[in-house]
N, C-alpha and C positions, 0 to 999 in steps of 0.2 A: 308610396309617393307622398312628399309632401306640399300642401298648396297656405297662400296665405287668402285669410277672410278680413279684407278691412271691417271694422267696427267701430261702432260708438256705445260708450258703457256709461249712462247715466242713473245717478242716487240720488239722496236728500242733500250730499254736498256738493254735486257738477256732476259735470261732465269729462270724460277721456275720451281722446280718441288711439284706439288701440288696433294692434290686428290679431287676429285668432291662427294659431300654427294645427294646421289640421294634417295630421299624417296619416288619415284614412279610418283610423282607430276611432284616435282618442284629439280632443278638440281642450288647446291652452292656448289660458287668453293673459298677460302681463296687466297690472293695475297697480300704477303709483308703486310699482318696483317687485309685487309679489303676483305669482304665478300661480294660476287656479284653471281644473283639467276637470275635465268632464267628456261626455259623449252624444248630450244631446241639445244646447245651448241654454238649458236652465237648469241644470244641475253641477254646478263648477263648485267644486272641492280646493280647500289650500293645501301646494305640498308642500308648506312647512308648518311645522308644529307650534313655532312662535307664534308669541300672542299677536294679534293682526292691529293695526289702526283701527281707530272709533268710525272710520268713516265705511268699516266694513262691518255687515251685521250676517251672522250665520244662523239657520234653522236648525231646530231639530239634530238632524243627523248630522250636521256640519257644514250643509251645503250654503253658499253665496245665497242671499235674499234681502229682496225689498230693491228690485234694480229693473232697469231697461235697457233691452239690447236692441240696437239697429245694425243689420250684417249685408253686406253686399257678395254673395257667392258666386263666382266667375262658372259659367255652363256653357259647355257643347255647344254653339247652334249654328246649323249650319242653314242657308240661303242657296237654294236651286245649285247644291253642290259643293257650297263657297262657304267655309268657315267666318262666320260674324261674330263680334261678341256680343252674350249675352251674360245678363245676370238676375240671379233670383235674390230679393231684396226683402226685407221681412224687419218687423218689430215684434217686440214681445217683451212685454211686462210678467215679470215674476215675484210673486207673493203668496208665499208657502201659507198664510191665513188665507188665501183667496181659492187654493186646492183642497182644503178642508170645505169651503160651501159649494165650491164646483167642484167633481170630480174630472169633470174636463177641463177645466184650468192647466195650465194657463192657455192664450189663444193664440196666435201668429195671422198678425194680417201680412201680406205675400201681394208680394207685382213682381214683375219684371220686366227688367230694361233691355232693350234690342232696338239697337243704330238712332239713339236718340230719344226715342219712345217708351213709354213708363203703359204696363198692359197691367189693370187691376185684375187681383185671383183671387181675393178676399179673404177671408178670416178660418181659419182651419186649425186645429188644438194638435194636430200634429203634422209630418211631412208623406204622409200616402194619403193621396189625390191631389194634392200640388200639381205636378204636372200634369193629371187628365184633363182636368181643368183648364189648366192653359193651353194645352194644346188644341181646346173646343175655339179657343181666341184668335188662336195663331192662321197666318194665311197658308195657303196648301204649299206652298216653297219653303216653308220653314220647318227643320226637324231638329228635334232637341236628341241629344244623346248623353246618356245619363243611366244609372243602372236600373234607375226606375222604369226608365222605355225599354229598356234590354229585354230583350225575345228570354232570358233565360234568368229571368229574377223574380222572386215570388214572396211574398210573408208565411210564417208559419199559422197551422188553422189554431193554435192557441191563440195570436192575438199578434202585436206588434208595440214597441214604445215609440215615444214619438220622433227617434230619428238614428238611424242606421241599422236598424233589423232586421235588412230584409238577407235572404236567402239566394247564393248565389249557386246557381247549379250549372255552369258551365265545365266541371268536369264527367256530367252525365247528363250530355245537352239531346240526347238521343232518347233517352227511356224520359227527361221531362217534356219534352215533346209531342210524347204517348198520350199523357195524362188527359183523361178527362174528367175525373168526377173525385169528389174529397177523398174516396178508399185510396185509389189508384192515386193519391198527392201523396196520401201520408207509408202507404209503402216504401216511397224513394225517400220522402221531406229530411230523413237522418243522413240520407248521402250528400248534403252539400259541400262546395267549394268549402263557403265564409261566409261571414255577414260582412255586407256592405253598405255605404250608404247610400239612400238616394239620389244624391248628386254626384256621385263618384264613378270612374268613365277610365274601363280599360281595353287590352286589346281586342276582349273576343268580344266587345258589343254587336248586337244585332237586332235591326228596329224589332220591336214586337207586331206579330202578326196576330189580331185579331183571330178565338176563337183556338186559340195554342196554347196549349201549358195547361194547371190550375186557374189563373187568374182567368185566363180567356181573352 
């Protein structure tokens, strides 16, 4: 499925305003005519090999650097039954010298917008706990649905990056169910679906029930 992420892409020379084609995968964003693809919003790669304009600076390994992104992500939310919009809204300055002194670098400050209203989440180096977070904010009629709330979504116990890693196990939504404790995760953890992202919302969603799965 693919969704559009308006954005704004600011460097040392302006601003654009662009939108992000996210097909669930893989996240491409258009700039002043050339197209750079990535998977987790700071790491955008060029797919052409030509040499790029001055007003683009690449790190290291190739990727896009020395820029700000501001994205507006269109999310589930529903209101005592009634589909509202919502959206998760974030900035994030990227500066591959600034990953070298942090190793958590870069940071995404995070709100979202729901029927007019801007709810701050604060500052977070990747997207797991975004939504627990908000959801501590939100009033008791409001349910976000997202894969991250999904009864049947989990991170691997190696670790996670900072956006779409997580584990989807709704083709053995029965035995992850079972699970209580890391042995019992990591005998199923190789049977997943897919990796998905945290904001991404299909049919077999199902709120999470506290004290279910791995995560709990």
């Amino acid at each position: 499925m693919h969704s559009e992420i308006p954005a704004v892409y600011t460097d040392k020379h302006g601003t654009i305003q662009t939108t992000i084609i996210n097909d669930s995968l893989t996240l491409s964003i258009e700039l002043d005519g050339y197209t750079f693809s990535g998977s987790t919003f700071v790491f955008f790669k060029p797919e052409t090999t030509l040499p790029l304009p001055d007003r683009f600076t690449l790190g290291e390994l190739g990727q896009l650097n020395d820029y700000s992104l501001s994205c507006r992500i269109p999310v589930s939310a529903w209101k005592a039954g009634t589909q509202v919009p919502g959206f998760l809204l974030f900035t994030v300055d990227y500066h591959e010298a600034a990953t070298r002194q942090d190793p958590n670098a870069p940071y995404f400050d995070f709100s979202f917008a729901l029927e007019g209203d801007i709810i701050e989440i604060g500052k977070l180096s990747q997207f797991e706990g975004v939504f627990e977070r908000l959801e501590e904010k939100l009033p008791d009629n409001i349910v976000i649905k997202t894969c991250y709330t999904c009864q049947y979504s989990d991170y691997s116990v190696y670790g996670s990056d900072i956006f779409a890693t997580m584990l989807c196990f709704r083709n053995v939504k029965d035995q992850y169910l079972k699970v209580r404790n890391k042995s019992e995760y990591m005998d199923i953890m190789d049977d997943f679906d897919r990796f998905v992202q945290e904001t991404y919302l299909c049919e077999d969603f199902t709120p999470r029930t506290k004290g279910t799965g791995y995560r709990g």
